[in-house]
C-alpha positions as a printed Julia matrix, in Angstrom:
87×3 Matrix{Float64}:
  0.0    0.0     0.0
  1.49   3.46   -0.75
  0.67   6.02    1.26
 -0.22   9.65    0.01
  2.63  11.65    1.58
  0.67  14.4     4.17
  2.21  18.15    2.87
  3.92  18.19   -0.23
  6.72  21.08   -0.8
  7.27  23.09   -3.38
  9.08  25.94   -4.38
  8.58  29.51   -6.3
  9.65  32.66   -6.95
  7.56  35.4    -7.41
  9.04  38.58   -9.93
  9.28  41.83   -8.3
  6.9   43.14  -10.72
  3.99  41.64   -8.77
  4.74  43.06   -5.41
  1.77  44.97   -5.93
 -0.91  41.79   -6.37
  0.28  40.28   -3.42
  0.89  39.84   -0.09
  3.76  37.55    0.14
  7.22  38.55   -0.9
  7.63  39.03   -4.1
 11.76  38.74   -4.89
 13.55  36.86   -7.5
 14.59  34.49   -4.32
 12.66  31.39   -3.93
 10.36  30.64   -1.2
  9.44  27.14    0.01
  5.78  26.07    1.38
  4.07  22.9     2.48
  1.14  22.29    0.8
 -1.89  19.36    0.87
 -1.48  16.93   -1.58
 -3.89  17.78   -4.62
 -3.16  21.6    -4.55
 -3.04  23.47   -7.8
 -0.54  26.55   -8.93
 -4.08  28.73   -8.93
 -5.26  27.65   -5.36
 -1.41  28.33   -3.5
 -1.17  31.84   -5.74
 -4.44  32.8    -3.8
 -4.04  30.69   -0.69
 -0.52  31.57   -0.2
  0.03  34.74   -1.8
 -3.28  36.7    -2.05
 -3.36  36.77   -5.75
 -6.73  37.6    -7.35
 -7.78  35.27  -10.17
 -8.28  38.33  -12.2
 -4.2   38.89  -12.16
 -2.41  38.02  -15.43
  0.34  35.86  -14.72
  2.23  32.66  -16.4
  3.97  30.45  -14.58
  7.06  28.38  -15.7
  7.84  24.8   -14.06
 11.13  23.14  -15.21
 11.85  25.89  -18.16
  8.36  25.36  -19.6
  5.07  27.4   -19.04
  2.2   25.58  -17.2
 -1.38  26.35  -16.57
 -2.81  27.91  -13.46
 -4.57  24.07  -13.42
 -1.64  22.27  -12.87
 -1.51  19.95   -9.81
  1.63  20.56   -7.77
  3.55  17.33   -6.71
  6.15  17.62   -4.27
  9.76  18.83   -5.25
  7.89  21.08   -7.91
  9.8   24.67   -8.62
  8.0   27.36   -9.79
  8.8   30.58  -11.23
  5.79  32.85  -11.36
  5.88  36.29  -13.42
  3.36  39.34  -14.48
  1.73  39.0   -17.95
  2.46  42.01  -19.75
  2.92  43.44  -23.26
  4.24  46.04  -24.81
  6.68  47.32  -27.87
């Protein structure tokens, strides 16, 4: 029988540009949480960091952009940024 672990943890880093969406730091550093198994990258943005649904963002996992959807495993590292444009 294999047993589900309890918390998994995972890792991010949040770009400065979003300091004003949140309410966690938001530093090129990384940050580690525990989360419950079954947590997605939209449910820790706005469980861990305040971050209304409404906010653009993408967020990269391994070098390669992932959907708000995604189901977080443990070990995962995260880089989250602001969706903007421009020219």
């Amino acid at each position: 029988m294999v047993r589900e672990p309890v918390t998994i943890a995972v890792t991010y880093s949040l770009h400065p540009l979003l300091a004003r969406y949140v309410s966690c730091p938001a530093t090129d550093e990384r940050v580690g949480v525990s989360l419950a198994p079954g947590t997605t990258i939209e449910t820790m943005l706005r469980d861990e960091c305040g971050l209304m649904p409404e906010t653009p963002v993408f967020v990269t996992m391994e070098g390669r952009t992932v959907a708000l959807a995604t189901e977080l495993h443990d070990g995962d590292v995260l880089g989250i940024f602001l969706a903007v444009g421009g020219g």
